[in-house]
Structures are given as C-alpha cells and as structure tokens.
C-alpha positions in Angstrom: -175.7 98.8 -27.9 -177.0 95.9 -29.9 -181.2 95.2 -30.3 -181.0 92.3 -28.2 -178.9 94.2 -25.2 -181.5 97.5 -25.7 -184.3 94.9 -25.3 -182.9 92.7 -21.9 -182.7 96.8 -20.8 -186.2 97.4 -21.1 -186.9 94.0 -18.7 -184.9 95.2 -16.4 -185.9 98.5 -16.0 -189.4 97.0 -15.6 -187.9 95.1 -13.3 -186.4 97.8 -11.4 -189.8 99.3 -10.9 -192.0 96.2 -10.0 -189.3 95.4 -7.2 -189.7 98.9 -5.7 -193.5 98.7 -5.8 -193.2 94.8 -3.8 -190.8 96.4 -1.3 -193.4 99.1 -0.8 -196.0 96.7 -0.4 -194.0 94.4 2.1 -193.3 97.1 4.0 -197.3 98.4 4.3 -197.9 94.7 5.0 -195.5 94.2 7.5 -196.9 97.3 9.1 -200.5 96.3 9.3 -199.3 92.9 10.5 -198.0 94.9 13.4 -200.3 96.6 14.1 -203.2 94.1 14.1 -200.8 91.7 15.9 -200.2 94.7 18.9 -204.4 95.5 19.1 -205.2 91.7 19.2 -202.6 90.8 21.7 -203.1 94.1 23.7 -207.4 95.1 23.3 -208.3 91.2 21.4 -210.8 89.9 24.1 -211.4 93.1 25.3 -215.1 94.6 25.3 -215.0 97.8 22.9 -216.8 100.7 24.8 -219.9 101.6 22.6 -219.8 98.3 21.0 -220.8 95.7 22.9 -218.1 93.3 21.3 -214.4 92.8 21.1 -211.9 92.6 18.0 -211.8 88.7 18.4 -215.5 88.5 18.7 -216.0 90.9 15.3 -213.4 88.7 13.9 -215.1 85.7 14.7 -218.6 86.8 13.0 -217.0 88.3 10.1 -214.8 85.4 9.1 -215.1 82.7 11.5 -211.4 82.9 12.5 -210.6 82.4 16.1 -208.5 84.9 18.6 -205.5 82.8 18.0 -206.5 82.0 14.4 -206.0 85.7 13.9 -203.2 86.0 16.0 -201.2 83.8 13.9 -202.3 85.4 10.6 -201.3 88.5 11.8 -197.2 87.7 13.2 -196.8 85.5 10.0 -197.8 88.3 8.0 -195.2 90.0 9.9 -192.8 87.4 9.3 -193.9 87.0 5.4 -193.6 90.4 4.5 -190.0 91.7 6.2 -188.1 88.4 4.6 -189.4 89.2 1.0 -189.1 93.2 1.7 -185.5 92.3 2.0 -185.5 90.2 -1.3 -187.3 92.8 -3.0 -185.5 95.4 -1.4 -182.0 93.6 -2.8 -183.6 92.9 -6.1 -184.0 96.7 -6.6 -180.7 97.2 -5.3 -179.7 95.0 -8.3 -181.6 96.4 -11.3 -180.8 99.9 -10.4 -177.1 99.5 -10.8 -177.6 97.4 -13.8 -179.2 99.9 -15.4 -177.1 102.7 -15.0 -174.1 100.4 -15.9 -176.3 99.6 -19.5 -175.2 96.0 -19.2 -175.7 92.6 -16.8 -172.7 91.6 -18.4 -170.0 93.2 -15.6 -167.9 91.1 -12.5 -170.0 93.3 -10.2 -173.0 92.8 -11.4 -172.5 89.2 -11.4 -171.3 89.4 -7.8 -174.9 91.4 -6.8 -176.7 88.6 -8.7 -174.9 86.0 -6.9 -175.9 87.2 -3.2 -179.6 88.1 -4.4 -179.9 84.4 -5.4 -178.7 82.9 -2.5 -181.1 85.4 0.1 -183.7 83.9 -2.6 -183.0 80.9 -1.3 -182.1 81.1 2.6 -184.7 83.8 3.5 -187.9 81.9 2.4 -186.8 78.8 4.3 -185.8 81.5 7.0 -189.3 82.5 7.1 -190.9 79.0 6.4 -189.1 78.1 9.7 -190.2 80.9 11.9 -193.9 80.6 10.7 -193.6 77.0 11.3 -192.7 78.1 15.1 -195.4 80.8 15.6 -197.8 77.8 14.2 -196.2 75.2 16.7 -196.8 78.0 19.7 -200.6 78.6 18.6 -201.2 75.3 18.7 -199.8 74.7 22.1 -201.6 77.2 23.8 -205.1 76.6 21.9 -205.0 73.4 20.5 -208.9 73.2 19.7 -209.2 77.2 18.8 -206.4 76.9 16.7 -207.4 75.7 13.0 -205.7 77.2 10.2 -202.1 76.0 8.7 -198.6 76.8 7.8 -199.2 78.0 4.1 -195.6 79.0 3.8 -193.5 77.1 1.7 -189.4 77.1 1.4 -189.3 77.2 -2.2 -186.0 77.6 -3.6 -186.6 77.5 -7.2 -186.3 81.3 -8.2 -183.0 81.6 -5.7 -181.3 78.7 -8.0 -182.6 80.6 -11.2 -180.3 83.7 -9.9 -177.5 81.8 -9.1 -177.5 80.4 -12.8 -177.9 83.4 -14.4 -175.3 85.0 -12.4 -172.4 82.5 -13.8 -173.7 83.1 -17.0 -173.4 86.8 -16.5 -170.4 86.3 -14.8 -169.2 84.2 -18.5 -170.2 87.3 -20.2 -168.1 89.4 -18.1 -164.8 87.4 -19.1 -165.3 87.3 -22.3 -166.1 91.3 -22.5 -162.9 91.4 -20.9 -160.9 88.9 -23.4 -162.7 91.0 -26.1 -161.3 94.1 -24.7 -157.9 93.1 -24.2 -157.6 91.7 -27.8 -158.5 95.4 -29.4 -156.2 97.3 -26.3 -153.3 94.8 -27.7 -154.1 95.3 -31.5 -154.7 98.6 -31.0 -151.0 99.1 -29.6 -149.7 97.1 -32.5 -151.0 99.5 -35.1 -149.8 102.7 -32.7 -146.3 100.8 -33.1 -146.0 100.5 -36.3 -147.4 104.0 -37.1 -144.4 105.5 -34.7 -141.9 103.5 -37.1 -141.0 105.8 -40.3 -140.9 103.5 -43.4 -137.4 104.0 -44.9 -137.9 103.6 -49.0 -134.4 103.4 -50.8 -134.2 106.4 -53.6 -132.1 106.2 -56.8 -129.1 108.3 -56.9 -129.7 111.8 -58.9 -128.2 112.3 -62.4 -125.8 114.8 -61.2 -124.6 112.7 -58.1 -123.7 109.8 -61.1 -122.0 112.1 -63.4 -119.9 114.2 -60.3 -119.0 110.3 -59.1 -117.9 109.2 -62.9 -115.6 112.4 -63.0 -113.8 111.7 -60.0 -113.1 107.9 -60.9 -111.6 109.2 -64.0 -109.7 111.7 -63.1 -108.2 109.6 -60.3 -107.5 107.3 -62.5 -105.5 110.0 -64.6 -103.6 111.3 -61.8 -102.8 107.3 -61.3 -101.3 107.1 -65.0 -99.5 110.2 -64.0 
C-alpha cells in the first residue's frame, strides 16, 4: 500500500467514526423530537398539577416561542433528523466496507458511493419539502401565533461532490483492473516460455567422428572390391 493510499485510509476511517456518531445523534434527536412533539400535542395547553402552568405557557416565558411555534420546531426536528440519520447511516455503511476492502478504488465501492450521493441529494430536498408542509399547516391554523420560518434548505452541493468522486473511483477501478490483466497476461507468457525446454545443438564426440570416418572407408573398400 503506497503513502498516499495509507493516508486517504486514515480519512476514512475518521470518517467511518464521525458518521456513526451523527447517526447516533439523529437518532437521539429524532427521539426527543418525538417526544416533545407527543407531550405538546397531547398535555401542551394543559395546566400541570402542582404547577400552576402548562408546557406552552413554560415555553412561552422561557423563550418566547408560541404553542404552535414549538410545535413546529419539534415535528421538523423529527423530519430533520430521520432524513440525515439515513445519510449518515449510509455514509457509515460506506466507509466500513471501504475500509476493510483497504481501497476506494473497487466497482463496488464505486457503486455504494454512487447511491450515497444521490440520497445526498434527494433526501434533503425530501425533507426541505415536508418541513415546508408542516410550516404551511402551522400557519394555517395560527396564522398570528405562528412566527418562526422554514430554516431548511435543499442543498445539493455535498450529494454532487459524491457523485464525482464516485466516477473517479469508479476510473480507478478500471484501470486496477487493466493493470491487473496486463501482469495475469505477462505473467502467463513467462510460465510459457519456462514450460518450453531450450534445445541447444551439441558437437558430435571424438569417438562418434572417428567410428563414422571408419565406416566411410571401409565401405568404400568393400566398393573397390
């Protein structure tokens, strides 16, 4: 393994780690979201027993965010978190296998690359869209408690980054292979000439000349004869 291959290792392995910890995140994220979503829409306006107030109402003097206000936060949270804890989740997928293969260089790997880039790309517009509803909604039911706005955004520039880098793995790949195939074929070559025994002329012996001499002579005799 060359310096430069042992060093683009060492990314991904980081990488590989720092995915897993984002898709742990997402998902304790998308939990809370839940959570907070299911108390305000079940207990929101409702007077806490030994309180005096409700969750909206604590809510409200804490951060000056309305029922709905919060209500929004809380499903596009939900939302937020489950599309990139599938990215993430995919991501790890991805620099797992690449590092036990030891190299991003493979048709498979290329292949993973490919469908990571384009969830990059559809699942953030997938989410941008469905926070964009959930905002619509709020604002329809509550239009003056409502007050806060669609931070989302459908940014598709690290989906496109993946795509490129998979057809440049992908280039790698075929010419691993070409390389490959040109030792395999010259590798044969040399095997075939090894099986071929080299067949050197000799020189006749001594005796052989003098035994073949003899004969000529005496048949020669026996012709005179």
């Amino acid at each position: 393994m060359s310096k430069s291959l042992k060093t683009v290792q060492v990314f991904f392995k980081i990488a590989e780690i720092v995915c897993l910890v984002l898709f742990i995140f997402s998902i304790i994220g998308a939990v809370g979201g839940l959570v907070g979503a299911s108390l305000l829409f079940t207990l929101g306006n409702m007077e806490l027993p030994g309180i005096g107030d409700s969750i909206s109402g604590m809510i409200m003097s804490e951060s000056g965010l309305s029922y709905w206000d919060t209500c929004y936060s809380c499903v596009a949270a939900v939302i937020g978190c489950v599309g990139m804890g599938i990215v993430y989740k995919f991501a790890h997928v991805y620099f797992k296998n690449e590092n036990a293969v030891g190299t991003p260089f493979t048709y498979e790997g290329s292949k993973e690359l490919l469908r990571l880039g384009i969830l990059a790309m559809a699942i953030p517009m997938a989410v941008y869209m469905l926070t964009d509803l959930v905002w619509g909604i709020c604002f329809l039911l509550a239009p003056y408690e409502f007050t806060l706005v669609n931070e989302f955004s459908a940014d598709i520039t690290g989906g496109l980054m993946l795509l490129i880098a998979s057809f440049v793995f992908k280039y790698g790949a075929e010419l691993n292979e070409a390389k490959e195939k040109a030792e395999a074929e010259a590798t044969a070559a040399q095997a075939r000439l090894a099986a071929v025994p080299e067949e050197i002329p000799t020189a006749p012996a001594e005796a052989d000349v003098e035994i073949t001499v003899e004969a000529e002579v005496k048949t020669e005799a026996d012709a005179n004869v």
